[in-house]
N, C-alpha and C positions, 0 to 999 in steps of 0.2 A: 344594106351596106354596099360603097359602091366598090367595085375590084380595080384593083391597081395595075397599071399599064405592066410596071415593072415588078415580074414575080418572084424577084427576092426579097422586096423591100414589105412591112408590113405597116403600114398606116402610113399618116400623111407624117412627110419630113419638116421639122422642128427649122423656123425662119433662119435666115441665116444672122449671125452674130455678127452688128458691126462694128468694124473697128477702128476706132478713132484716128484720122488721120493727123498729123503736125504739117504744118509749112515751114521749109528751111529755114525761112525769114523770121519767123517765126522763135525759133527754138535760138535762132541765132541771136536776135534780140533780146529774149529772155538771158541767152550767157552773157552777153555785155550787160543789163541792168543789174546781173544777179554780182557781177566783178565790183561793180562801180560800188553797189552798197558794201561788197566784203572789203571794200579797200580802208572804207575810214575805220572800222574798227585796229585794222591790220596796220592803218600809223598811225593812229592812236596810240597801242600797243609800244610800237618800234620809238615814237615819242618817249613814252614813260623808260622805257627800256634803256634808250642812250642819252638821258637827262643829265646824269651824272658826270660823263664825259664831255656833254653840251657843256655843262656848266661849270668844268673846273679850264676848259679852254679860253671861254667869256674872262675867268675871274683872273687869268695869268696874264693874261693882255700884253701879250707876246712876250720877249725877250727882258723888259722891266717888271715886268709880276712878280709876285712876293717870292723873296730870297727863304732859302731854309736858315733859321738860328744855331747859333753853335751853343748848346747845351752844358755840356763839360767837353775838360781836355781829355787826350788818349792815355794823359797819364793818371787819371783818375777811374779809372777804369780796370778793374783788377783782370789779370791775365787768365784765371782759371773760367771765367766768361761767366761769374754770378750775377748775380742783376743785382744795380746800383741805382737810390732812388735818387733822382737829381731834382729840386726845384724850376720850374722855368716864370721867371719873372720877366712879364713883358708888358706893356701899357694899350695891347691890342684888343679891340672887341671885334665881336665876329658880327656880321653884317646879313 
């Protein structure tokens, strides 16, 4: 067995461990690919999300969009605030 130069150490030392380097370019590329695919899911999402508001803005078509109906008068309406079934007869279909 051969002796070792250095007489603390005992046997041969174990290679060294390498470690993987990244390139800036690299890592920096992967964040913008890795944005770009998180983004369609993310308005997709924001799509479905504010559909409803999309869609009641389209349906009022500004300042002439559908009026509220006047139901009953205020004097059919009892004052202790019980609820009152009113019919509403109108010739409207929904679209």
């Amino acid at each position: 067995m051969a002796r070792s130069l250095h007489p603390g150490t005992s046997g041969p030392s174990p290679p060294a461990a390498e470690t993987p380097r990244r390139n800036v370019l690299v890592a920096a590329l992967a964040a913008v690919c890795g944005g770009i695919v998180a983004l369609f899911p993310v308005a997709a999402g924001l799509f479905v999300f504010l559909d409803p508001i999309l869609k009641r803005k389209a349906e009022s078509g500004g300042e002439g969009g559908k009026q509220f109906r006047r139901v009953a008068n205020l004097e059919m309406l009892p004052g202790d605030g019980t609820p009152v079934q009113v019919p509403v007869i109108a010739d409207l279909t929904d679209s």
